[in-house]
C-alpha positions in Angstrom: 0.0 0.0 0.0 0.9 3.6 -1.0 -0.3 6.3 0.7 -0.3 10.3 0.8 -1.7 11.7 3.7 -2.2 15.8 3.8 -3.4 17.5 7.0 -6.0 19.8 6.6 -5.9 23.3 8.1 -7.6 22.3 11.4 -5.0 20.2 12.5 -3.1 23.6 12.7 -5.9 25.4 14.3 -6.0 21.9 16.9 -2.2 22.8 17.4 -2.4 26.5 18.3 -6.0 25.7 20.4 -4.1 23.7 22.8 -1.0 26.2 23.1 -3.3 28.7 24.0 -5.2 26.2 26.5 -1.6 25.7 28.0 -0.6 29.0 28.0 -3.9 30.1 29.9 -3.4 27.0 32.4 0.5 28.3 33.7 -1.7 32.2 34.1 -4.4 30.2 35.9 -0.9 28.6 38.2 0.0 32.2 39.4 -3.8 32.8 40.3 -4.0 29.9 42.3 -0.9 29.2 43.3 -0.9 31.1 46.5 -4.1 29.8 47.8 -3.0 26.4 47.1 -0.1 26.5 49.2 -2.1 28.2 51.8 -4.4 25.1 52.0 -1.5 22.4 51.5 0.3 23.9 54.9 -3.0 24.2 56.6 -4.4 20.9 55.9 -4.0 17.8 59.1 -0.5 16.0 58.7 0.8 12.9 60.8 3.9 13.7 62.6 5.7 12.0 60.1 4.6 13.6 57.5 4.8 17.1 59.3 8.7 16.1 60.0 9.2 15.5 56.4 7.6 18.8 55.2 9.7 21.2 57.5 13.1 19.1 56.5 12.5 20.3 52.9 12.4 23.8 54.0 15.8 23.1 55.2 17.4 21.8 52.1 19.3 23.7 49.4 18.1 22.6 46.2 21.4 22.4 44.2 19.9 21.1 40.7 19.4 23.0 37.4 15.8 21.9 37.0 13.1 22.7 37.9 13.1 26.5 37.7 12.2 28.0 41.1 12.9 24.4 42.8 14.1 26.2 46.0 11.3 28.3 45.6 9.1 25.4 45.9 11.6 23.5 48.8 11.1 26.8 50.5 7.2 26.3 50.8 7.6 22.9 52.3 6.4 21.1 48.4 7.6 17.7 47.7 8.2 18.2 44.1 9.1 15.4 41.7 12.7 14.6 40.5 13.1 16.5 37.8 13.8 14.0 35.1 12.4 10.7 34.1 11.9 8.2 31.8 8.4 6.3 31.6 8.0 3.2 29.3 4.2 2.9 28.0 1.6 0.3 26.9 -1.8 1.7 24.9 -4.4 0.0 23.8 -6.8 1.9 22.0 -10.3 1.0 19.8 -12.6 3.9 18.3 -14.8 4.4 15.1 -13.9 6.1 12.2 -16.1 8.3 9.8 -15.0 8.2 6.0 -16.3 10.6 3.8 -15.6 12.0 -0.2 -14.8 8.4 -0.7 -13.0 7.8 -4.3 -12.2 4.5 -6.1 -9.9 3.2 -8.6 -8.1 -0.1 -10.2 -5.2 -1.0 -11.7 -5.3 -4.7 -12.8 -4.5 -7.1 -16.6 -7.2 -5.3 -17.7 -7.9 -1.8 -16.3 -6.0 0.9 -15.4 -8.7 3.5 -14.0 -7.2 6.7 -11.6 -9.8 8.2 -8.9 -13.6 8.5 -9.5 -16.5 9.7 -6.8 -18.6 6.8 -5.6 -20.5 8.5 -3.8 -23.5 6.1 -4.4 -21.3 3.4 -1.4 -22.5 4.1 2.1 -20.4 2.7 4.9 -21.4 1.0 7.9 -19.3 1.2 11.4 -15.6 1.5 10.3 -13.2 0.7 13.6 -9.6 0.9 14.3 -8.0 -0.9 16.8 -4.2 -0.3 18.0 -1.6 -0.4 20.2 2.1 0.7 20.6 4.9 0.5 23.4 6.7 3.8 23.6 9.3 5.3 25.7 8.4 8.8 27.3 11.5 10.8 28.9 10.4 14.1 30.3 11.9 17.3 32.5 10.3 19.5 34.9 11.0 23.1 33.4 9.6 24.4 36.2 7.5 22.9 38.9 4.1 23.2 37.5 5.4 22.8 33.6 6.7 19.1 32.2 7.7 18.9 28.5 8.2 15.6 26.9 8.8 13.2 23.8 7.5 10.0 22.8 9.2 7.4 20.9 7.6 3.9 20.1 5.9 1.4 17.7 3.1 -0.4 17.3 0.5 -2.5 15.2 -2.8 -1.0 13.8 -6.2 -3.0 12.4 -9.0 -1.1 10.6 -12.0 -2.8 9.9 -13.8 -1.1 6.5 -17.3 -1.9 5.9 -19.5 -1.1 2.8 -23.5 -1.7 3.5 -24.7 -0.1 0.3 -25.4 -1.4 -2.8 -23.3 -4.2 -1.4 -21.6 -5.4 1.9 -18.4 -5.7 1.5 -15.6 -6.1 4.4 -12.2 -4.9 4.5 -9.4 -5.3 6.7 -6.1 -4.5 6.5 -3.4 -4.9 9.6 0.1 -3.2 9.2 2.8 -2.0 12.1 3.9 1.3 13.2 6.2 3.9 14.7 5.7 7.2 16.3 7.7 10.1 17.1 6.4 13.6 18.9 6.2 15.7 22.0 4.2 17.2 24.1 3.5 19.7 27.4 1.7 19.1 30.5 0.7 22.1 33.0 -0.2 21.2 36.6 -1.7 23.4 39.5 -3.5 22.9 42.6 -7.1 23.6 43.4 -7.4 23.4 46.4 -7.1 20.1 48.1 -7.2 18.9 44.3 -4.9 19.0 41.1 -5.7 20.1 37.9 -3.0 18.9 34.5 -3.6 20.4 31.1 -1.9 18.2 28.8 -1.1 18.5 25.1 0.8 16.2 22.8 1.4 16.3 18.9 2.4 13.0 17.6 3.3 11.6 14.5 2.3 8.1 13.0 4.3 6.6 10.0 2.4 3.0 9.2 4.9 0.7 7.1 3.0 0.6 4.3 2.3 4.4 4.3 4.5 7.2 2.3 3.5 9.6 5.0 3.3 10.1 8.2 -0.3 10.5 9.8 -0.5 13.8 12.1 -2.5 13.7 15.4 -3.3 16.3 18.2 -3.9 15.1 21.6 -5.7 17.4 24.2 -5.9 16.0 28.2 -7.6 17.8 31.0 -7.8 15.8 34.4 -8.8 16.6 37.7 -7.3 14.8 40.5 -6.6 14.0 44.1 -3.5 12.8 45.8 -3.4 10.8 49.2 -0.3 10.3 51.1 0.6 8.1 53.2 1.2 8.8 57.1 3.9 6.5 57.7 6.2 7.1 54.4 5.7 10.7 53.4 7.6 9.8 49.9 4.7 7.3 49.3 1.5 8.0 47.4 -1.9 7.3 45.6 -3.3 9.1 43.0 -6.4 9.2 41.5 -8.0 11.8 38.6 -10.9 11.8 36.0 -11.1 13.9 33.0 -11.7 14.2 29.0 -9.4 13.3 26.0 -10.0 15.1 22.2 -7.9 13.2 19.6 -7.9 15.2 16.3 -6.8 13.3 13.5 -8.3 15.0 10.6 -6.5 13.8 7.6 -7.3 13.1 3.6 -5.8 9.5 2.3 -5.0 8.7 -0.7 -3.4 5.1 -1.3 -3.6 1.5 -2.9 -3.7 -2.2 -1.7 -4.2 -4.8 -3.4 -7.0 -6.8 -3.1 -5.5 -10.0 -1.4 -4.4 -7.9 1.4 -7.3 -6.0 1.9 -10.0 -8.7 1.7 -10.4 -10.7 4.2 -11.7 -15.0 3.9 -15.4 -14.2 4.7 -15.7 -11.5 2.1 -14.3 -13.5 -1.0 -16.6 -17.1 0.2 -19.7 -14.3 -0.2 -17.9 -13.4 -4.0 -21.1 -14.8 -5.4 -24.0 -13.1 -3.1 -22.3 -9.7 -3.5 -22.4 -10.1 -7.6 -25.3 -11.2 -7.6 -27.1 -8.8 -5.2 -24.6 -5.8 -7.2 -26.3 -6.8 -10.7 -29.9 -6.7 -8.9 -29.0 -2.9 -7.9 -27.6 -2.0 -11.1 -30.6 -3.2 -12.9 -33.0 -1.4 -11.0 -31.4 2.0 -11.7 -32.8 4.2 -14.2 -30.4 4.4 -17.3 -29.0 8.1 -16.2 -27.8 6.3 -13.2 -26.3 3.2 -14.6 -24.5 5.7 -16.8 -22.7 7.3 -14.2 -21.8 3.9 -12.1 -20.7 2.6 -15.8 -18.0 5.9 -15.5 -16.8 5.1 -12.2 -14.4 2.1 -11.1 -16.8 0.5 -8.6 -18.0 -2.2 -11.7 -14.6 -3.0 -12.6 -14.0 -3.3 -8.7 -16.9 -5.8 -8.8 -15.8 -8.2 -12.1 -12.1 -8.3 -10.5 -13.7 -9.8 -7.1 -16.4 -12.1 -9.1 -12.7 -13.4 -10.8 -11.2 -13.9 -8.0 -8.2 -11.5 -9.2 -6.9 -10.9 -5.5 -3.4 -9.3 -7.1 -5.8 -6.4 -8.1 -4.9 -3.4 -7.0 -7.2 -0.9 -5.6 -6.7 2.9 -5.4 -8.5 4.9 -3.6 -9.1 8.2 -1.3 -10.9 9.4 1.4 -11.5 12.4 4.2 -11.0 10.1 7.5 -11.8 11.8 11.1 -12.4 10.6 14.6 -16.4 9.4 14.7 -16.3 11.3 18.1 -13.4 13.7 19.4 -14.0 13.4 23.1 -14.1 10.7 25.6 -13.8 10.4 29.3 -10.7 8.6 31.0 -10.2 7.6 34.5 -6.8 6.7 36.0 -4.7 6.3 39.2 -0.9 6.2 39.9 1.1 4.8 42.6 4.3 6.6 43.6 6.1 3.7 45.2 9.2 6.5 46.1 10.2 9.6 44.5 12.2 7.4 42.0 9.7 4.8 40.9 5.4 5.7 40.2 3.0 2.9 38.6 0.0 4.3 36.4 -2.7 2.7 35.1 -5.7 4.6 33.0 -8.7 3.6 30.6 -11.6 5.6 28.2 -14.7 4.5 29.6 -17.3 7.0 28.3 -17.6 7.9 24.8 -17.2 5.9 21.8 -13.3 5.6 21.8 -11.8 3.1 24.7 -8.6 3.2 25.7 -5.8 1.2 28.7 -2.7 2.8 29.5 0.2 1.0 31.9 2.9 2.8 32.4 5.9 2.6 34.6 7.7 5.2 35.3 11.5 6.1 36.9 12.5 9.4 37.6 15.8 10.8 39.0 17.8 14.0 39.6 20.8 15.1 37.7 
């Protein structure tokens, strides 16, 4: 398969929406900032913990990074190491919306480029993914973490045509992925609040081109340490997700790998049910299905020519941009923190596990 993908202008508009949502989360930090810390020193601590607060006032924070770490020492804040490297496992599974779908062959016997079909009509169209990555990250300062991602992966989409004929299409292929991102985190009171943006970017193997994808993340969370090990902690947050992937494809596969067992044993059901909808068109109509490539489509799958190739483009998006995610983290020391979150409401579902090691240099 050869493909071209080309970002449309709102991936752009996606990218410079959640710099501006990040920029106005670090002016939201210096509104709440002072309350927070009034509440964190007020709130009931174990003696312990107490103890372990005043001896950070006491230390001289010697390291480069975070910005303003003294600062934060200073107000008794048990601030991260500053660096860290966190190795990833998603799962993910949504529905896809293709629209301005084109067609075209190339086989013995045709050689037709692009044509509108817009007479096919397409049932529920799902991808399912996953990828291991590596994240390293740095506190810049201690409410503003940027980071890269580095990984690969293995994608399925699932393609299916309802009208005039059902047709299935599935085509598996692996992955890598390469981008960075930014995360701003504050406290609201006795809770947290992280604004988190990511722009990634997807090259398939059998793809020319990357695919472009913008990630927003706003959670809102609540932290519970322990009494007896002050450097020990639970976390637990909800929040939404908006994956923007907004992308026209244009590519070719043959059919072979495209077409999956229980599509070609129903070869004779979907000619036979195509030549019933052709016939009952009015001749205007047959005219323009006669100048497309969806009939020469249907006589190389009636033959059985499965080294075919078939061209074709599309607008692809997200069927929905938002869903909800829960998650919780357990900071076994300042060094080591387990994390663990899933999409539950909304069409797309997600699992994240992640371990993560951080350290000060």
């Amino acid at each position: 398969m050869k493909q071209e993908i080309k970002c449309d202008t709102q991936i752009q508009n996606e990218m410079k929406t959640t710099i501006i949502i990040g920029m106005i989360a670090l002016m939201l930090l210096s509104l709440f900032s002072e309350s927070s810390n009034a509440q964190y020193a007020s709130r009931k601590l174990s003696k312990k913990q107490q103890a372990y607060t005043d001896s950070l006032k006491q230390v001289e924070y010697n390291y480069i990074f975070p910005i303003w770490g003294q600062k934060a020492y200073e107000q008794g804040f048990d601030i991260p190491y500053p660096v860290g490297i966190m190795a990833n496992y998603i799962w993910m599974k949504q529905s896809l919306v293709f629209e301005n779908f084109q067609l075209g062959i190339l086989s013995e016997n045709a050689d037709i480029p692009l044509t509108d079909v817009d007479f096919l009509e397409f049932g529920e169209n799902i991808n399912t993914s996953y990828a291991v990555n590596v994240r390293p990250d740095i506190w810049i300062f201690p409410f503003l973490n940027v980071y890269g991602l580095f990984g690969y992966g293995s994608s399925l989409t699932e393609v299916n045509i309802v009208s005039p004929v059902e047709i299935k299409s599935v085509v598996e292929q692996g992955l890598r992925t390469a981008g960075l991102g930014t995360m701003a985190a504050f406290g609201l009171g006795p809770l947290w609040t992280s604004v988190d943006a990511n722009w990634t970017w997807t090259k398939p193997d059998l793809l020319d081109e990357p695919v472009k994808v913008a990630v927003l993340g706003i959670r809102l969370g609540k932290t519970f340490t322990f009494k007896q090990k002050p450097d020990r902690n639970f976390a637990i947050w909800a929040g939404g997700m908006r994956v923007k992937m907004g992308s026209s494809t244009n590519g070719e596969v043959a059919m072979k790998d495209a077409i999956p067992q229980e599509t070609w044993d129903r070869v004779d059901e979907i000619v036979d049910n195509y030549n019933t909808w052709y016939d009952g068109l009015d001749p205007i109509r047959q005219d323009y299905v006669d100048n497309t490539a969806f009939p020469d489509f249907i006589d190389a799958l009636d033959n059985r020519e499965g080294n075919t190739i078939v061209r074709y483009g599309m607008d692809k998006r997200p069927a929905e941009k938002w869903n909800m995610v829960i998650g919780g983290q357990f900071q076994v020391n300042k060094n080591w923190q387990i994390r663990t979150e899933g999409g539950i409401v909304g069409d797309r579902k997600s699992f994240l596990a992640s371990v993560n090691y951080r350290f000060k240099i």
